[in-house]
Every structure is written in C-alpha cells, then in structure tokens.
C-alpha positions as CSV (number, residue, x, y, z in Angstrom):
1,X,-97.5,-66.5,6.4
2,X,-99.0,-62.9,5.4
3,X,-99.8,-61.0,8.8
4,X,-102.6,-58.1,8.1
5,X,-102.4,-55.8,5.2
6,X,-101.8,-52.3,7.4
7,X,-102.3,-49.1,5.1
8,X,-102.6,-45.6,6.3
9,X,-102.5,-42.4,4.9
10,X,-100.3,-39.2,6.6
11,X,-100.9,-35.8,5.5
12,X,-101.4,-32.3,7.6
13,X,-98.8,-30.6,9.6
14,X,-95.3,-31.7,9.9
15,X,-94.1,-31.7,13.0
16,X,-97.3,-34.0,14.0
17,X,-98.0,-36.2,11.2
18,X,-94.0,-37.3,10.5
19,X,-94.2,-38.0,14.3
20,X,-97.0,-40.5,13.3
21,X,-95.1,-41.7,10.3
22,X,-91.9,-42.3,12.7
23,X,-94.4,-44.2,15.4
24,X,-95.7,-46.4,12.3
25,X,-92.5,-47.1,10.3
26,X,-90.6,-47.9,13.9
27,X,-93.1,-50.4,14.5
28,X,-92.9,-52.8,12.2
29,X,-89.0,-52.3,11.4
30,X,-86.6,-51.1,14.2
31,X,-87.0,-47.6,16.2
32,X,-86.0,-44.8,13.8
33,X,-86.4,-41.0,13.8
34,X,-88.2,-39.2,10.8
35,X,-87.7,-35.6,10.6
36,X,-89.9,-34.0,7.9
37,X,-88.5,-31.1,5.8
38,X,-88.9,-27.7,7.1
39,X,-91.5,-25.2,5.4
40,X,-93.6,-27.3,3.9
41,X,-96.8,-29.7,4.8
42,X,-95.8,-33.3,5.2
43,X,-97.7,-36.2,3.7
44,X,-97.2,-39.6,3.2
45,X,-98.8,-43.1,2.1
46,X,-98.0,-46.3,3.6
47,X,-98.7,-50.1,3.1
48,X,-97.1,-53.0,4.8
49,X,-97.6,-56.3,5.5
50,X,-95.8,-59.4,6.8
51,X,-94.4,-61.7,4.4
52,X,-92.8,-64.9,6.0
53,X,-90.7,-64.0,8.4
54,X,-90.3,-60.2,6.5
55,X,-92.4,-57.1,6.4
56,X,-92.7,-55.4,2.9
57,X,-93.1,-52.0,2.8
58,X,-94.1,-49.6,0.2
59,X,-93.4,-45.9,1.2
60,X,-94.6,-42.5,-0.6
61,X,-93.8,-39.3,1.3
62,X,-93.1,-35.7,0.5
63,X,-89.5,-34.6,1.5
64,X,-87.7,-36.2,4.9
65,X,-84.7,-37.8,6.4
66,X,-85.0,-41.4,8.4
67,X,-81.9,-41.6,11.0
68,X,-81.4,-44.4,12.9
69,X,-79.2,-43.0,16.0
70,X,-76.8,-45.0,18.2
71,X,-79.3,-43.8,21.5
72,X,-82.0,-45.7,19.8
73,X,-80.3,-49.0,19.4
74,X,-81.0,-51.8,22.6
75,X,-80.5,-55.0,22.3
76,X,-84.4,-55.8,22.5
77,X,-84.6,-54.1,18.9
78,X,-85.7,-56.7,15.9
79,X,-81.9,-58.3,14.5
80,X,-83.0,-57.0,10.6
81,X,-81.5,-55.9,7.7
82,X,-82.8,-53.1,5.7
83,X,-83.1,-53.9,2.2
84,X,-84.4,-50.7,0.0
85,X,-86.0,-50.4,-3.5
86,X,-85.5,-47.0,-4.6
87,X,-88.6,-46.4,-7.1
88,X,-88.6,-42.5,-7.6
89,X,-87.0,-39.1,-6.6
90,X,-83.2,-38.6,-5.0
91,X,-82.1,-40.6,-1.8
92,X,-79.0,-39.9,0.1
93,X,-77.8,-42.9,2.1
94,X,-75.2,-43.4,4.8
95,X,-73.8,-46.4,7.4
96,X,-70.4,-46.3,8.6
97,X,-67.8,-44.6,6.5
98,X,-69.8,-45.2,3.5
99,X,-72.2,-42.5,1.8
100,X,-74.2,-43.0,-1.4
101,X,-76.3,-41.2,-3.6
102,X,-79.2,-43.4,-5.0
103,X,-81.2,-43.3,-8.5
104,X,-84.3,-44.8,-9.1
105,X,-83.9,-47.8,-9.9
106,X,-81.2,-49.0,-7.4
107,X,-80.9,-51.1,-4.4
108,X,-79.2,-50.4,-1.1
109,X,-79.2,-52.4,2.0
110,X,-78.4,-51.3,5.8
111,X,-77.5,-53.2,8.8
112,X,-80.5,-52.0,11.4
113,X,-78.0,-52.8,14.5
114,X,-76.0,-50.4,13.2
115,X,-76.5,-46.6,13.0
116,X,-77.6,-45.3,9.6
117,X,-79.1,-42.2,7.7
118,X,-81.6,-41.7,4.9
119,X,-82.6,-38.3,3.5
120,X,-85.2,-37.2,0.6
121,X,-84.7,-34.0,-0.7
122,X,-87.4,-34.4,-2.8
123,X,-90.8,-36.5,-2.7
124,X,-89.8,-40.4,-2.8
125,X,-91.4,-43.8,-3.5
126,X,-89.5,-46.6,-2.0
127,X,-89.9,-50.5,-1.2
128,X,-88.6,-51.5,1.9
129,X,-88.2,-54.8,3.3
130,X,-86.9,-56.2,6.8
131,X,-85.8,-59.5,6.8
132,X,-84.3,-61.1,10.2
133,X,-80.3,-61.5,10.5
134,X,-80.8,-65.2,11.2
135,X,-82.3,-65.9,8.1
136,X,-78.8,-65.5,6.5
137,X,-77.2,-68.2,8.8
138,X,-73.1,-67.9,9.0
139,X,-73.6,-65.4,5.2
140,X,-75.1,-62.4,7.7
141,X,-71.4,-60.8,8.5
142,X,-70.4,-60.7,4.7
143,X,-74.5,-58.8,4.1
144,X,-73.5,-56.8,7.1
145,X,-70.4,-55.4,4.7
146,X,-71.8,-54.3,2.6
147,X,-74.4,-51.6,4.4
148,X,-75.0,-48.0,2.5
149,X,-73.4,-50.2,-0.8
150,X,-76.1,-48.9,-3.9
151,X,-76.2,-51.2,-6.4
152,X,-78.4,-50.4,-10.0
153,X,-81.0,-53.3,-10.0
154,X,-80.0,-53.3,-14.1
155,X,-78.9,-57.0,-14.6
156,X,-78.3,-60.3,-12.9
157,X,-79.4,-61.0,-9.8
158,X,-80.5,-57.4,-9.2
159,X,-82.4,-57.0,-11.7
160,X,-85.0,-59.8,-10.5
161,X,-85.0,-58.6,-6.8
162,X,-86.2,-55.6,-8.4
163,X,-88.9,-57.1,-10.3
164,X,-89.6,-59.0,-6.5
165,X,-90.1,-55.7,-4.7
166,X,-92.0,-54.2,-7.2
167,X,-94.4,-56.9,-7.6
168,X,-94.9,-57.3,-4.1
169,X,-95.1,-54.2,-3.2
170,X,-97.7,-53.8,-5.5
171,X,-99.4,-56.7,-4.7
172,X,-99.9,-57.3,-0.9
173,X,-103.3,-57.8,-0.4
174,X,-103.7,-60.0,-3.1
175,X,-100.7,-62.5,-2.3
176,X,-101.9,-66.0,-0.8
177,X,-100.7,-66.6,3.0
178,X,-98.9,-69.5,2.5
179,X,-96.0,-68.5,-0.1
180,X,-94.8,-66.1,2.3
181,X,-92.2,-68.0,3.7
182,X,-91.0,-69.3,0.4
183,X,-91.5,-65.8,-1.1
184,X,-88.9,-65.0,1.8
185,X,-86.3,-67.6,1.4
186,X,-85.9,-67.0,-2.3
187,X,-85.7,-63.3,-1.1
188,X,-82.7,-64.1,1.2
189,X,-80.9,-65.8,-1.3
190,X,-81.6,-63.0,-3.8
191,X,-79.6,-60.7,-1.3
192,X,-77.1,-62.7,-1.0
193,X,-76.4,-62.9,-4.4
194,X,-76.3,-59.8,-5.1
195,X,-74.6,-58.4,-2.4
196,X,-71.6,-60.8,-1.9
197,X,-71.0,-61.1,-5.4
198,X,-70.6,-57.9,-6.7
199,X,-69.6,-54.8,-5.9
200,X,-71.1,-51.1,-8.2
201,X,-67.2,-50.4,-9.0
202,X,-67.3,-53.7,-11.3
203,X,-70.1,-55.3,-12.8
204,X,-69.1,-57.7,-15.8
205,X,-70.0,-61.0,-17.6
206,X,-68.2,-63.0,-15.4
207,X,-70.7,-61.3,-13.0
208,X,-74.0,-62.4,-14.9
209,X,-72.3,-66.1,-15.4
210,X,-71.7,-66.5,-11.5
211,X,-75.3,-65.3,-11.1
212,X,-76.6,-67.9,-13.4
213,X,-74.5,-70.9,-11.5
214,X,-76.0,-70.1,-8.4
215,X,-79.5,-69.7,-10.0
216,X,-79.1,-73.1,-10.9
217,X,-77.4,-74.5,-7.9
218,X,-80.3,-72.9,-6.2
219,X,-82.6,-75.1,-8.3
220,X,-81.2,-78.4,-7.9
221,X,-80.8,-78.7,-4.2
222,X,-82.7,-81.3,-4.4
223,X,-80.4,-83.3,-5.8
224,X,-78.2,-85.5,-3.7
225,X,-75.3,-85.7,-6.2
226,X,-74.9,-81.7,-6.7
227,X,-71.3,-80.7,-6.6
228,X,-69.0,-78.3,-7.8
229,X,-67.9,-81.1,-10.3
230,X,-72.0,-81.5,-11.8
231,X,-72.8,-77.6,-11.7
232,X,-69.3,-77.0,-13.6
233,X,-70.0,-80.1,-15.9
234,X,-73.9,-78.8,-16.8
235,X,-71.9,-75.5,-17.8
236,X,-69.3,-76.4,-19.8
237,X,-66.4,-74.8,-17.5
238,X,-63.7,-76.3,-15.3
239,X,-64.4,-77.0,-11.5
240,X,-61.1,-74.4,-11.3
241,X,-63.1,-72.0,-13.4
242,X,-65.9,-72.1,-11.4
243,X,-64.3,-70.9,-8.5
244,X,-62.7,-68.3,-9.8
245,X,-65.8,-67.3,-10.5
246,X,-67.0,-67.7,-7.2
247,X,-63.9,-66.4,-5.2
248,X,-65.5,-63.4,-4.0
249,X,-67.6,-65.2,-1.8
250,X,-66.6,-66.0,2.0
251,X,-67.2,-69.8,1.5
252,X,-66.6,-72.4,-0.3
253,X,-69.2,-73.5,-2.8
254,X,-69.6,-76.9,-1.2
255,X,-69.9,-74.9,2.4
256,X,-72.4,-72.0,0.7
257,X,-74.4,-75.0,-0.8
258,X,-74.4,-76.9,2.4
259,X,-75.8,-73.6,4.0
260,X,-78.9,-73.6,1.7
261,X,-79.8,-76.6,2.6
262,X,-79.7,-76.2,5.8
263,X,-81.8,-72.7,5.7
264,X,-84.5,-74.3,3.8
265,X,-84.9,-78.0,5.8
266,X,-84.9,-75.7,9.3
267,X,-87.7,-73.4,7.3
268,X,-89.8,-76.5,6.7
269,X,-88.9,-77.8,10.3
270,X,-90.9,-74.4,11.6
271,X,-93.6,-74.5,9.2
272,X,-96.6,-75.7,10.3
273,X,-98.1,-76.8,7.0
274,X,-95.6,-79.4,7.0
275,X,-95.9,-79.9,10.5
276,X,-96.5,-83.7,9.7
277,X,-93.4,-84.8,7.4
278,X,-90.8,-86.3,9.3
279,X,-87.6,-84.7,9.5
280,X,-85.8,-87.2,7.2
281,X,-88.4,-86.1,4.4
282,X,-88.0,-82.5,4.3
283,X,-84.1,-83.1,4.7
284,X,-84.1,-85.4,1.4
285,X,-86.4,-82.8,-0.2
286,X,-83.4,-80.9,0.0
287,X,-80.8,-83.1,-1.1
288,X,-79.7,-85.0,2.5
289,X,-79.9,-88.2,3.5
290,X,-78.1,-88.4,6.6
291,X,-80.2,-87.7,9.7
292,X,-77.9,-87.7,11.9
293,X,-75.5,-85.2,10.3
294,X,-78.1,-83.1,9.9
295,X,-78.8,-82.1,13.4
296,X,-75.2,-81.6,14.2
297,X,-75.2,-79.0,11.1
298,X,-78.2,-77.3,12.2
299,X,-76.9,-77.1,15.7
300,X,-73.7,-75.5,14.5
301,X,-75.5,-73.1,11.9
302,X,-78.5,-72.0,14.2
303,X,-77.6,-73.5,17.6
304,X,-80.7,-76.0,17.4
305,X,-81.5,-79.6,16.1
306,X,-83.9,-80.8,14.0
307,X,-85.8,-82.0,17.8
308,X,-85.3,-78.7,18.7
309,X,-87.0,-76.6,15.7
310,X,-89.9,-79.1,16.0
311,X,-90.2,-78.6,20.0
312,X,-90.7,-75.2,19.1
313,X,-93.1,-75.4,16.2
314,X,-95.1,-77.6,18.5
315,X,-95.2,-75.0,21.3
316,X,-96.2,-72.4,18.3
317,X,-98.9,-74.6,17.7
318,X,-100.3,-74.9,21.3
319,X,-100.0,-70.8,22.0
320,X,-101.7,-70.1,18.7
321,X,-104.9,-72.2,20.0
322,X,-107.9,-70.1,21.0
C-alpha cells in the first residue's frame, strides 16, 4: 500500500535546515548524518512516500555529504538496503573497502547495517529507495556484496530499474495504493538481477541474454512445469548453456526459481486484499501444488508457515480497526 505522500521544502541557513533534512531523511530510512557544505546556504526539496513495503524518495539538494557512522547503527534500526538513482550532478560513494565515483545516470546500492558515505560536491537530484532485507529471502547476503558497486543503468536489467525510479519518483501522488506491493516485488527482483549478475568491470551479451531468461522465468511462474529444461527449450540453448550463463549467481536456477515463488505466495499470504483466497490458491497462482511442501519452504526461507503469515495478517487486520 502507498502510506502519505510527505513533501517538504529546506532552504535558509545550513547548519539548521541540513539538521532538518538529516531529522527527515533518518526517518523514513535509517539514522544518518547530513553535513551541508561550508560557505554556502543550504536548500533542498524532498518527496517520499511508501510504496509496499519500500519508501521512494526523490532528493534535490545543494552541496552535502550523507554518512552513516558505525555509533549510529543499533539493532532497533530498519534491516534496508539502500538502492540510489543518481539523476544529476557528481556523487562520491563509499562502504567497506570499496569507493566509487557516480555519473548521472547510474545506480549504486548500500547495505544500511553497514557503515557508509555519500558526498555531493555539487547540487544533486537523486532517487532513493529502501527496501527491507527480508524481502530478498536467502539472495540478501549476495545484494549485501555488492554495496558502493555503481553500475550505469544503460542496458539490461538496469536500464528498466532506471525507467522504475524515474517514473515513480515522478509519479507518487498519482500512483494507486494497491500496486504498491507488486510495484515492490518486481522492484526486488530488479535488484537482484542486476546486482548478482553483473559486475561494471564486464558487461556483455551474454549479460543482456541472462537478463532476458530471467525476465521470462520471472513471467511464467505460474507455470507448474517451468524448468531449466522449458526456459532453455523456449530459447533455443542447451540446459548446459544456460547455466553457464547463470553461474554467477549463488544458486541454482531451480533453487533461485523456487525462491520466487516463495517471495511472492508469502506476499499474497500478508495482503489483505487477498485476505480471502485460500492458501492452496495463491500457492498455484504461483506455480505449486503441494500444500504441504509449501509451508516447510516458507518456514525455512522466512522462519514462518503459511498458518503463520495468515495469523499475522489477521492480527493486522484487528489492530488496523478503529
């Protein structure tokens, strides 16, 4: 669901109105410091909302630096990752031993448990999106690799969380409630993609091809019979083939498939819209049949059964009554 659109304006002295800005963006994403650049007035225009189980942000500021510092972290903090549409100006990005310059135009995403750094030198329009580490299941450690990694948003999979940003970003009060939970599991999947599949030192076809295999596995979860045999088949390649193409994932394709599913039939299991399908529907909307297995895999992927993720979407239910 969309929470409230929140948009404010910034703008006077620095030390006071980058204090707001800190107050604001630590919020809604995890406690961060924002230091405004010396000698000169500090302004800034933001919008946010909450998409699903994200919050989209769209950020326009004069010159500063965002550090999230060790002191800050407690383990009461929101379990995010940090995923960042550079749109405009120069960003300097750091986490662990890796430091990045970013273009406009390029992606970057940060582990929020972790310690980080973000400077402007000059004035900066950027999208920024939190999206929960439990959203990515058993894939979160191989995200969590790759934090401070820029990638251009030029081709692929990139390209179109790029156009995804953008057009939300532009777009937040106009968006209906409902999609934002879908709007946010294609989102997770995006990152994903593009994170564990690539790396900025080689992008190639093989690249692009991989992208469009799991575009379509994506697709046809529905389907019970999906395999690495049928996707391979629809493409014209050997099962062999296609996991070569796939070997720089940390699973198998039959285990990252299985991990979809699951992702998507516990997101129906804690949506209230669906609230009255029965769990054996929304697991066949997803390609399972077997009942049974599927609350042992849930309990092993999120720690909860299918009984359990409805228990809590009833007890949603009953606080969210007036």
């Amino acid at each position: 669901m969309f929470g409230s659109i929140v948009e404010i304006m910034i703008s006077g002295a620095e030390v006071l109105h980058a204090g707001v800005l800190q107050k604001l963006v630590s919020s809604f994403l995890v406690p961060l410091r924002i230091e405004a650049a010396a000698g000169a007035p500090f302004r800034a225009h933001v919008k946010h909302a909450d998409v699903g189980p994200m919050v989209v942000a769209r950020v326009r500021s004069t010159p500063h630096a965002v550090v999230r510092r060790p002191g800050a972290i407690t383990s009461t903090d929101r379990d995010l990752f940090k995923l960042v549409l550079h749109r405009r100006g120069g960003l300097d990005v750091a986490q662990a031993d890796r430091r990045a310059r970013m273009r406009p135009g390029d992606i970057v995403i940060f582990d929020a448990t972790r310690p980080y750094d973000v400077t402007a030198p000059d004035s900066c329009d950027v999208v920024v999106v939190g999206v929960p580490r439990a959203a990515f299941g058993s894939r979160a450690d191989a995200v969590a690799r790759h934090g401070a990694r820029v990638l251009p948003a030029d081709r692929g999979t990139r390209s179109v969380i790029a156009s995804v940003l953008t057009g939300l970003a532009d777009h937040l009060d106009e968006l209906p409630g409902p999609g934002g939970v879908r709007i946010a599991d294609a989102m997770t999947s995006l990152i994903v993609a593009a994170f564990t599949d690539s790396t900025p030192e080689r992008v190639d076809t093989g690249t692009e091809f991989a992208d469009r295999l799991l575009a379509y596995t994506l697709a046809n979860l529905d389907d019970p019979t999906l395999s690495a045999e049928s996707v391979a088949a629809r493409h014209g390649i050997s099962v062999r083939h296609l996991h070569t193409l796939l070997r720089h994932r940390d699973v198998t394709f039959a285990a990252w498939v299985r991990s979809e599913r699951l992702r998507r039939i516990r997101s129906d299991l804690l949506d209230p819209a669906l609230a009255g399908r029965t769990t054996a529907s929304i697991a066949a909307r997803w390609g399972l049949h077997d009942s049974a297995h599927l609350s042992r895999a849930l309990k092993r992927e999120y720690g909860q059964t299918a009984a359990d993720l409805r228990r809590e979407l009833r007890r949603g239910a009953l606080t969210d009554r007036p």
